[in-house]
Backbone as a chain_set.jsonl record, in Angstrom:
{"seq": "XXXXXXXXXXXXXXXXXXXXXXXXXXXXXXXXXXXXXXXXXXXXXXXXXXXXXXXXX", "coords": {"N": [[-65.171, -40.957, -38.276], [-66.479, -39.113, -39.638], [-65.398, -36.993, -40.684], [-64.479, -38.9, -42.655], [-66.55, -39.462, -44.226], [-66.836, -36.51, -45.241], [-64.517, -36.456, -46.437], [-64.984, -38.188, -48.839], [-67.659, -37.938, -49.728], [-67.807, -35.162, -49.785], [-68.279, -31.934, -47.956], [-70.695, -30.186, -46.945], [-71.584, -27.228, -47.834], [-70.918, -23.489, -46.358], [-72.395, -21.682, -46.187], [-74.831, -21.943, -46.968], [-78.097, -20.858, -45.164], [-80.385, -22.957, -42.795], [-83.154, -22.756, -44.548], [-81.738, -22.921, -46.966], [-81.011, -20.271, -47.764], [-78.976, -17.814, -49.152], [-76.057, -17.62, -46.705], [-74.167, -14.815, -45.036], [-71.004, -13.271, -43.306], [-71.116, -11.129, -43.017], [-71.737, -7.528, -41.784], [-74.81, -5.92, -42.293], [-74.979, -3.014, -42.728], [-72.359, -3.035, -43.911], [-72.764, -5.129, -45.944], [-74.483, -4.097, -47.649], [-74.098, -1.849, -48.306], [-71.491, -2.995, -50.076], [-73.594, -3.962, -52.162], [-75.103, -1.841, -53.132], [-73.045, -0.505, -54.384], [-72.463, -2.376, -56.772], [-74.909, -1.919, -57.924], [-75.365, 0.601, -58.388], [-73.642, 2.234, -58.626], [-71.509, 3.463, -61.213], [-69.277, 2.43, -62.644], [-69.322, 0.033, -63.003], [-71.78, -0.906, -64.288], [-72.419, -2.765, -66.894], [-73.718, -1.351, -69.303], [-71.992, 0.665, -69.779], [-69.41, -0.272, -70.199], [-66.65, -0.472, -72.11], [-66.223, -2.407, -74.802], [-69.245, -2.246, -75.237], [-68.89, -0.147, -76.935], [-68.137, -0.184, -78.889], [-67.458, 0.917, -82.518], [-69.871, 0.611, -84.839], [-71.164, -1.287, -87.902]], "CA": [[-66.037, -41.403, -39.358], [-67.346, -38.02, -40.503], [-64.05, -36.758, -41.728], [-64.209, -40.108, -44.336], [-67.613, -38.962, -45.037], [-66.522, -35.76, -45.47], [-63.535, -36.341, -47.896], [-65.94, -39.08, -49.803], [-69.107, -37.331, -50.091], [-67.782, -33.144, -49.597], [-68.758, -30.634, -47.267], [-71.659, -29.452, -46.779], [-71.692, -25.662, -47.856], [-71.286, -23.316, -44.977], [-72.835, -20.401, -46.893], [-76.622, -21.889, -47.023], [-78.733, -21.503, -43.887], [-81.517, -24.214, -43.345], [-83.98, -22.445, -45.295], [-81.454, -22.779, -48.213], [-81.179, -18.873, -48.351], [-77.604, -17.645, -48.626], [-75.578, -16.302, -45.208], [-72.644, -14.385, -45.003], [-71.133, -13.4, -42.155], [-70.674, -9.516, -43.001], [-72.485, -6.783, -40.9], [-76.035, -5.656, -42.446], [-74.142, -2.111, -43.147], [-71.103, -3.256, -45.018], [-73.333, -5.889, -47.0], [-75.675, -3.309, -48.316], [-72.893, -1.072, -49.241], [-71.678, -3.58, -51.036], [-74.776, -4.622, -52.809], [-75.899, -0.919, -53.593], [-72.042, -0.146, -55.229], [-72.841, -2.563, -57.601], [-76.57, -1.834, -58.612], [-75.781, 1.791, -58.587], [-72.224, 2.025, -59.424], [-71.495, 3.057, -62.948], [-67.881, 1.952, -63.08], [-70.022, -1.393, -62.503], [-72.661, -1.06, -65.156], [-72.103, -3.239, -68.28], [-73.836, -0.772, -70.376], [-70.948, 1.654, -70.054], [-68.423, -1.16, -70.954], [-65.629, 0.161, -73.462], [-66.888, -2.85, -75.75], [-70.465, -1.724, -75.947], [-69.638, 1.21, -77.641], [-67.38, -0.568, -80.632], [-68.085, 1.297, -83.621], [-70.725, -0.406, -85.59], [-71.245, -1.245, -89.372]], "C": [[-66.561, -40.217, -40.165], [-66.529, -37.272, -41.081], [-63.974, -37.327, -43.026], [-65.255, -39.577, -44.618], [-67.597, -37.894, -45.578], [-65.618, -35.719, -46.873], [-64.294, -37.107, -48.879], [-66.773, -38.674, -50.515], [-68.586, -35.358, -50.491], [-68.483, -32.738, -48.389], [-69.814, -30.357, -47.581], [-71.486, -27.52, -47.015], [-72.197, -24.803, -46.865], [-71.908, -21.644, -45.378], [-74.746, -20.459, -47.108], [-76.988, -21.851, -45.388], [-79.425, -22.637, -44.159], [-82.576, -24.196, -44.228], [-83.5, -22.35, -46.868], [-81.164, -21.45, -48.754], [-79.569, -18.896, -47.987], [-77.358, -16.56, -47.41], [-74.226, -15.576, -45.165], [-72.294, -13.74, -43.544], [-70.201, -11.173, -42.12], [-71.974, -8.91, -42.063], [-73.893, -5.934, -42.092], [-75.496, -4.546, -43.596], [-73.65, -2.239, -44.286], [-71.906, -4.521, -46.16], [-74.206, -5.048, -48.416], [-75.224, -2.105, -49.05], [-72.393, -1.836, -50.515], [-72.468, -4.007, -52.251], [-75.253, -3.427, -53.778], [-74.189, -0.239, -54.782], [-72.379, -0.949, -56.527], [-73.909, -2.385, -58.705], [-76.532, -0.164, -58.587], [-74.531, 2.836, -58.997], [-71.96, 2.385, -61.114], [-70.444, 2.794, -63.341], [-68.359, 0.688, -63.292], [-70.812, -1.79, -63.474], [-72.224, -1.164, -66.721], [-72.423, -2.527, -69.448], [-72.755, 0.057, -71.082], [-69.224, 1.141, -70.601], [-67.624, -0.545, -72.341], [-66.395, -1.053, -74.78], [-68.154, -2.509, -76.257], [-70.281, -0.373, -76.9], [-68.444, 1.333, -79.045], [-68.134, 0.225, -81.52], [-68.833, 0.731, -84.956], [-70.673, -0.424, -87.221], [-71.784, -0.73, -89.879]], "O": [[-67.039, -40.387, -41.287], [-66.915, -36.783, -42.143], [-63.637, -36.811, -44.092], [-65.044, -38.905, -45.628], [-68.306, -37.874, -46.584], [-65.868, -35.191, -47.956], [-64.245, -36.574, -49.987], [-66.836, -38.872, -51.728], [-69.072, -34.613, -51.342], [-69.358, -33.484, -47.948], [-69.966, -30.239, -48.797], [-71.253, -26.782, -46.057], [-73.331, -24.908, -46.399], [-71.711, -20.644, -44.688], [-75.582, -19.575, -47.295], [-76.427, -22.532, -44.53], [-79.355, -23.29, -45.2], [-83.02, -25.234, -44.717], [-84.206, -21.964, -47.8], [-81.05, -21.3, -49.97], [-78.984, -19.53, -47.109], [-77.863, -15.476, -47.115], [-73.213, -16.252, -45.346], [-73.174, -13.68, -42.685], [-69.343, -10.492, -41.558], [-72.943, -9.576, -41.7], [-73.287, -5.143, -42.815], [-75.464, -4.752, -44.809], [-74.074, -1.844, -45.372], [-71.372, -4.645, -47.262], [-74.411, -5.327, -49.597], [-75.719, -1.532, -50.021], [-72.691, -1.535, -51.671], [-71.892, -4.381, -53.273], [-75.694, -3.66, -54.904], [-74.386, 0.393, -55.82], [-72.609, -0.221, -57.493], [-73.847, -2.605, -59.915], [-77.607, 0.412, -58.758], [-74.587, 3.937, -59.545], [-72.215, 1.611, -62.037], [-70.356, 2.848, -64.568], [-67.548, 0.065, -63.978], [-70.755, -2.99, -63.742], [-71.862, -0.289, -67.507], [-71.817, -2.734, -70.499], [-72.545, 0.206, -72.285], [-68.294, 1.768, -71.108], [-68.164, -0.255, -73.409], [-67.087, -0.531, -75.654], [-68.341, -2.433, -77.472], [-71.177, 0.271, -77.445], [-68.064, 2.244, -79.781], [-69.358, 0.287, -81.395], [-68.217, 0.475, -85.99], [-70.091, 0.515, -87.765], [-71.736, -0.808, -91.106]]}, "num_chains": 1, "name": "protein.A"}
C-alpha cells in the first residue's frame, strides 16, 4: 500500500530532517570546503563574470 501511495502522492524528500532543515550526508570537513570554495572562490564570484565587464555605452 505505501508504494501506491508513494507513486500517487511522491516521496517524501530524503534531504529534509524533521526540523525541516536541510541534511546531507557529506562529512562536516568536506561540506565546509565546499561551502567556503564558493563564498570565497573567485573563479565563483559573479562579479568577475566575463559579462560584467561588457563594454558600456
Amino acid at each position: 500500500m505505501g508504494k501506491i501511495l508513494d507513486f500517487l502522492f511522491g516521496k517524501d524528500p530524503k534531504i529534509f530532517d524533521r526540523d525541516g532543515k536541510v541534511r546531507h550526508d557529506l562529512p562536516k570537513e568536506k561540506f565546509d570546503a565546499w561551502n567556503n570554495r564558493y563564498q570565497q572562490g573567485s573563479e565563483y564570484n559573479w562579479r568577475n563574470h566575463t559579462g560584467m565587464k561588457a563594454p558600456q555605452k
